[in-house]
C-alpha positions as CSV (number, residue, x, y, z in Angstrom):
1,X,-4.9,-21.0,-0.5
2,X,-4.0,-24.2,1.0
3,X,-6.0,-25.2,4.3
4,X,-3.7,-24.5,7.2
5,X,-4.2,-26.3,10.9
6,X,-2.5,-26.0,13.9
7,X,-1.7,-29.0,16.2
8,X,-5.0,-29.2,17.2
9,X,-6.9,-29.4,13.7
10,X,-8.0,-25.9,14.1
11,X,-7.8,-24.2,10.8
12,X,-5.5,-21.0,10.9
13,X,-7.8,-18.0,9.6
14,X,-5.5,-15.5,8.0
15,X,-7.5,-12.6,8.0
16,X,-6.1,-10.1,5.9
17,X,-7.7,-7.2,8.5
18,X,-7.8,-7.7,12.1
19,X,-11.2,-5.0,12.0
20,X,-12.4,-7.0,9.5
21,X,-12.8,-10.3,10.3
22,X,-13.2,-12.0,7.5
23,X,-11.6,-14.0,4.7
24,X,-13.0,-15.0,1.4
25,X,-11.5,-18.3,0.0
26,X,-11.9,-20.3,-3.6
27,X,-10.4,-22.7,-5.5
28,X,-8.8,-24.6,-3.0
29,X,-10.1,-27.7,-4.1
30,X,-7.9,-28.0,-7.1
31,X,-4.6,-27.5,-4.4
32,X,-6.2,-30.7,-2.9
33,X,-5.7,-34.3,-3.6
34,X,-8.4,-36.0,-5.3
35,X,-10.2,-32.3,-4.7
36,X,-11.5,-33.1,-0.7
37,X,-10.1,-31.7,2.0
38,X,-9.2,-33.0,6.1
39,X,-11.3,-32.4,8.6
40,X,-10.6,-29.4,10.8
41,X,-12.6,-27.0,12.6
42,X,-12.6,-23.4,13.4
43,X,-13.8,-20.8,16.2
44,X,-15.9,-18.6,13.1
45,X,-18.8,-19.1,11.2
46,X,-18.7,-20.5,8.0
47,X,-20.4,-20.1,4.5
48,X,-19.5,-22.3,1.4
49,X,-21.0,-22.7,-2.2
50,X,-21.4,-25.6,-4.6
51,X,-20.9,-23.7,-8.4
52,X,-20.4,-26.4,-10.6
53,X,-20.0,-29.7,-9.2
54,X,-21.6,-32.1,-6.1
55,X,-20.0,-31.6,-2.8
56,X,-20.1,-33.5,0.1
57,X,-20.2,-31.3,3.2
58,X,-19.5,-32.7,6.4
59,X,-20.2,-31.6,9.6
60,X,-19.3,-33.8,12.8
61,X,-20.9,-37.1,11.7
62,X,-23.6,-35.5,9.3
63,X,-22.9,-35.7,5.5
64,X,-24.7,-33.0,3.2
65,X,-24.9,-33.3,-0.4
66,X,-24.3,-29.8,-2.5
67,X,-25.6,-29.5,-5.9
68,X,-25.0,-26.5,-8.1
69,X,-26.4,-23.7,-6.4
70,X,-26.5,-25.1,-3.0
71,X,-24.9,-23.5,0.2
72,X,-24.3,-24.4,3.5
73,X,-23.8,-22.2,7.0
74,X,-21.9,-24.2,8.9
75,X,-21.5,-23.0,12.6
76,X,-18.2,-22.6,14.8
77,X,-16.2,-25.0,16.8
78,X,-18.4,-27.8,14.3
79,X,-15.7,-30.5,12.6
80,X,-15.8,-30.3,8.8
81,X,-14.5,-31.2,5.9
82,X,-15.6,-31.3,1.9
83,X,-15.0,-33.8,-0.5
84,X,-16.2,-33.3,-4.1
85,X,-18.0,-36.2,-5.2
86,X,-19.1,-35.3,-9.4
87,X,-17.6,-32.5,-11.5
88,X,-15.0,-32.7,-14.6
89,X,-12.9,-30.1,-13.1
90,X,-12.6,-28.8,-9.4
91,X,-15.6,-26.4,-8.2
92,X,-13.8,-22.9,-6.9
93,X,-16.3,-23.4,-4.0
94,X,-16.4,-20.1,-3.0
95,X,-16.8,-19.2,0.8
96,X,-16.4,-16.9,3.7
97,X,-15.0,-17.6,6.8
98,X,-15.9,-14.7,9.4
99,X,-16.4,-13.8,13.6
100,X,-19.4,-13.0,14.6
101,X,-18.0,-9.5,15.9
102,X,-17.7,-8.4,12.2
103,X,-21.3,-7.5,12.6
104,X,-21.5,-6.6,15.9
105,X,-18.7,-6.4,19.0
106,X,-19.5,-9.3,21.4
107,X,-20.7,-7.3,24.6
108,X,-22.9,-5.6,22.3
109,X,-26.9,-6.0,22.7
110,X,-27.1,-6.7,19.3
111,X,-24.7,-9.5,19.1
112,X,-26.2,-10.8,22.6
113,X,-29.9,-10.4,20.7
114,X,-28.8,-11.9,16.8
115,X,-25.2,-13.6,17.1
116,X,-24.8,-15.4,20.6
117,X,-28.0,-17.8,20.4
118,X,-27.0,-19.0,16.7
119,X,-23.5,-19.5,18.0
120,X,-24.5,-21.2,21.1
121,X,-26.9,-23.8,19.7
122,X,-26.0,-27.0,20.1
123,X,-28.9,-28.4,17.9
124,X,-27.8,-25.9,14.8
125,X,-24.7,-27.2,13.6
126,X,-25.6,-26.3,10.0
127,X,-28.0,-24.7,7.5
128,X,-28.3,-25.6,4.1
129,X,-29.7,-22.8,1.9
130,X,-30.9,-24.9,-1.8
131,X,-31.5,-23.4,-4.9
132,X,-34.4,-25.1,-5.4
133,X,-36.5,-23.7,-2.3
134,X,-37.8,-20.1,-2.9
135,X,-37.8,-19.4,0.1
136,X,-33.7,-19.5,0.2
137,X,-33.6,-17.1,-2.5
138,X,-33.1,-14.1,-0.6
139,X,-29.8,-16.1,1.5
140,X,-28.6,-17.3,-1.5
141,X,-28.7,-13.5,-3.4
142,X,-26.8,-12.5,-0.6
143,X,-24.2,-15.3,-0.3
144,X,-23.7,-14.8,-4.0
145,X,-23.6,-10.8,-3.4
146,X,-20.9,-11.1,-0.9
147,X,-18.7,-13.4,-3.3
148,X,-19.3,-10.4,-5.8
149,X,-18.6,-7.8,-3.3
150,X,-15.2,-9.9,-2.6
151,X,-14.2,-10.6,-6.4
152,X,-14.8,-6.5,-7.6
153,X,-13.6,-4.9,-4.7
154,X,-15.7,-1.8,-5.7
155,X,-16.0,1.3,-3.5
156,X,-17.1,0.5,0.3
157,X,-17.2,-3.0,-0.7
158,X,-17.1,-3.6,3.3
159,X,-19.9,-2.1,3.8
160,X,-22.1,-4.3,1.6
161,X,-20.7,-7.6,3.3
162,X,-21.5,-6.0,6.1
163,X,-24.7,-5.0,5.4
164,X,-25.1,-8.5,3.5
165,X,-23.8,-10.6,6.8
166,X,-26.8,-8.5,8.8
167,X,-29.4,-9.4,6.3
168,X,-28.4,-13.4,6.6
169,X,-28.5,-13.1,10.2
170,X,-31.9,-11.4,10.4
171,X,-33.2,-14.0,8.5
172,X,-32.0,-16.3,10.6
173,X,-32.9,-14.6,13.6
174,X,-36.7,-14.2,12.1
175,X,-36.8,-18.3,11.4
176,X,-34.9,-19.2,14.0
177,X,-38.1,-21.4,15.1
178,X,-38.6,-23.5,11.7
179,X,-34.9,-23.7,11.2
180,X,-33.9,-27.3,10.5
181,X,-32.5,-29.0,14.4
182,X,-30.7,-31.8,15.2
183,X,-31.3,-32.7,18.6
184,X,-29.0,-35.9,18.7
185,X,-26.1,-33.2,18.2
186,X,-26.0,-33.0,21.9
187,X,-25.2,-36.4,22.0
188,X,-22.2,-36.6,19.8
189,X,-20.7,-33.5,21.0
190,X,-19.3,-35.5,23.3
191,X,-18.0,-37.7,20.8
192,X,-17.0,-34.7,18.5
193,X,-14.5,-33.9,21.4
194,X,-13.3,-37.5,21.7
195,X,-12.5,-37.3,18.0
196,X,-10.7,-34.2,18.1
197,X,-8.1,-35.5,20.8
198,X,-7.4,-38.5,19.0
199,X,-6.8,-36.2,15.5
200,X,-4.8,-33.9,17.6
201,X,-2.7,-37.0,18.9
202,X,-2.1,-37.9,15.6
203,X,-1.7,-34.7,14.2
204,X,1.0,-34.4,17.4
205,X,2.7,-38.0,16.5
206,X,2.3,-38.5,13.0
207,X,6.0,-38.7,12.2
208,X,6.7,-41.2,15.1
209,X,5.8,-45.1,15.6
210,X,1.7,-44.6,16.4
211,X,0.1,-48.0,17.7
212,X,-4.0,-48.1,18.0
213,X,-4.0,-48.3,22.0
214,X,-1.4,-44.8,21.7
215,X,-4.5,-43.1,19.7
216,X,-7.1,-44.3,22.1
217,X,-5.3,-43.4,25.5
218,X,-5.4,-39.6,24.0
219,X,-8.9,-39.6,24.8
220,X,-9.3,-42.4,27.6
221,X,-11.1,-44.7,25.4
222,X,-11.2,-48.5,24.7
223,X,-9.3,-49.1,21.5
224,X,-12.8,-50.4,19.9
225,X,-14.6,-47.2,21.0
226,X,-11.8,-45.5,19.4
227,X,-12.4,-47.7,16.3
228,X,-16.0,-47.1,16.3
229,X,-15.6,-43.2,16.9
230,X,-13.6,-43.0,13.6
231,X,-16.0,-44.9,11.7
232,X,-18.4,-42.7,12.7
233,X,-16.7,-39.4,11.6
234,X,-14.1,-40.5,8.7
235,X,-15.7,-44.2,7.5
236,X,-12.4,-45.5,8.5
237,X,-9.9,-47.7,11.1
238,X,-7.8,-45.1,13.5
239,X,-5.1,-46.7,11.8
240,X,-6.0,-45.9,8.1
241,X,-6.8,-42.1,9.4
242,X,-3.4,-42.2,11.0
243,X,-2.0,-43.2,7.2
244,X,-4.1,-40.0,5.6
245,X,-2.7,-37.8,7.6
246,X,0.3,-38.7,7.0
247,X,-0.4,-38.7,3.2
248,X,-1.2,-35.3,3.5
249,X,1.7,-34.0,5.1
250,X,3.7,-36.2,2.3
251,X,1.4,-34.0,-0.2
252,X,2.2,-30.9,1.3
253,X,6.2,-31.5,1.1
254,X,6.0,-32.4,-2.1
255,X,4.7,-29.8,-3.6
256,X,7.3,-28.0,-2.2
257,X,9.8,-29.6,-4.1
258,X,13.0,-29.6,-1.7
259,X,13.1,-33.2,-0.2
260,X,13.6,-36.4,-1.8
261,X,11.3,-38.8,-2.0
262,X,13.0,-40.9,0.8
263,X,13.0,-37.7,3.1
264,X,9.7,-36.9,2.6
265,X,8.6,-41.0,3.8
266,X,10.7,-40.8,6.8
267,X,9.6,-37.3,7.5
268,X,5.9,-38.1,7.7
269,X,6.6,-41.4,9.7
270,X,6.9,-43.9,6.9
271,X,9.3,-46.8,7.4
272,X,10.4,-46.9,3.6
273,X,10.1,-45.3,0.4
274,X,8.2,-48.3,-0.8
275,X,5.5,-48.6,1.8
276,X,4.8,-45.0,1.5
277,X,5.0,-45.5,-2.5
278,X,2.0,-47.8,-2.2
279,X,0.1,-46.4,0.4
280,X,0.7,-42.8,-1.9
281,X,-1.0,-44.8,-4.8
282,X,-3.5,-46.5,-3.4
283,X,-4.9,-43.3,-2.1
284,X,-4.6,-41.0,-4.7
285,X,-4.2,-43.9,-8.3
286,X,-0.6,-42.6,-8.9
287,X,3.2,-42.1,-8.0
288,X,4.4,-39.8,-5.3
289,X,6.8,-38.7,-8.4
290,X,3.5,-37.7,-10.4
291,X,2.2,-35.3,-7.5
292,X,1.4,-32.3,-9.7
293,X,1.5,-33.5,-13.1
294,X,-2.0,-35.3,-13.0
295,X,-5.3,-34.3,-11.9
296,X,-8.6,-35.8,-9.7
């Protein structure tokens, strides 16, 4: 299933049951060009595997490598994106995408107790749970479990997320002490919401004439603090994230098939079929015409 944002980058969660509120994704890499994925963000928690390549994982301006094996508990509201970095084919990169009131409703003691400080730390962004430590074993049996659970669909299948989701958060409930903090996170949270009005700008304006000063006045910043802010998150100019996004839009209509090539350009705010040719190729290493027909 392809990743779906709203105007504001936030990722659109279709759970499939509003009382259950949470949604099990894989192989959407392989729906993505050269298998990574935008940054987006979402209100829920988030759990993702690396199966059978290395993943980069990033969350706000943190990069985490995943090996085979590895997961990662990303936290909500947190910027991320993926990007598979080894692998002859795409890794399904299974994960779960749920509320916290899946496990217990939000005026609850329990979720007061176990979910609200988890959510609520601003120096817990992420967790990565290695295959390599023992001591992640028991996470790691569950994460798997709940992929199972997901995949089989046995009888009261619910139940054992559930039950699953509760033993991950007792675990991090009982570490919550030795768990892994990043205390500078405070300080580019600030710069996390910067970020996200200048993506929402361009998410907003994509198809129009952007200029560099037009992305930085959508968060009241000097055009090099704008510059430096992107460099930070994406490793890029404004401009040349302005261009991505626009090559993803391009990607998206034409896998639909029902514009022309010369449609699709002016449609995601290219000038000419030419230009967006290029750009097209130089991103990806071949043809708007080829989308589909070739792989990473």
């Amino acid at each position: 299933m392809p990743i779906l944002l709203d105007h504001q980058l936030r990722e659109q969660i279709p759970h499939t049951d509003t009382d259950f509120a949470i949604s099990y994704f894989h192989d959407e890499l392989v729906t993505l060009p050269n298998w990574a994925g935008p940054m987006h963000w979402h209100p829920d928690f988030e759990i993702a595997t690396a199966v059978c390549g290395t993943l980069d994982y990033q969350v706000g301006h943190q990069h985490i490598t995943l090996h085979p094996g590895d997961s990662v508990f990303v936290n909500g509201n947190m910027l991320h994106g993926i990007r598979q970095l080894s692998g002859t084919d795409p890794d399904p990169m299974p994960n779960i995408v749920f509320s916290g009131s899946l496990i217990a409703p939000e005026t609850s003691l329990l979720f007061q107790k176990y979910i609200h400080p988890i959510a609520r730390c601003d120096s817990l962004p992420f967790i990565v749970f290695r295959k390599e430590n023992p001591g992640h074993n028991e996470v790691n049996g569950l994460i798997r479990d709940i992929y199972t659970q997901f995949t089989e669909k046995q009888s009261c299948y619910e139940m054992t997320i559930q039950r699953d989701l509760n033993r991950i958060f007792a675990y991090l409930h009982l570490h919550f002490a030795d768990l892994p903090k990043s205390e500078e996170i405070r300080v580019h949270m600030n710069s996390q919401i910067r970020f996200q009005k200048m993506l929402t700008y361009i998410s907003e304006h994509y198809t129009e004439a952007v200029t560099l000063e037009d992305i930085a006045q959508a968060a009241n910043i000097s055009r090099s603090e704008a510059g430096r802010c992107f460099h930070t998150y994406m490793g890029c100019s404004p401009i040349e994230a302005l261009i991505q996004y626009r090559l993803q839009a391009a990607c998206r209509l034409l896998n639909e098939k029902t514009q022309t090539l010369q449609q699709i350009s002016y449609a995601c705010g290219f000038n000419s079929v030419n230009y967006f040719s290029r750009q097209f190729k130089k991103t990806f290493g071949y043809a708007p015409s080829q989308m589909g027909t070739v792989g990473k």
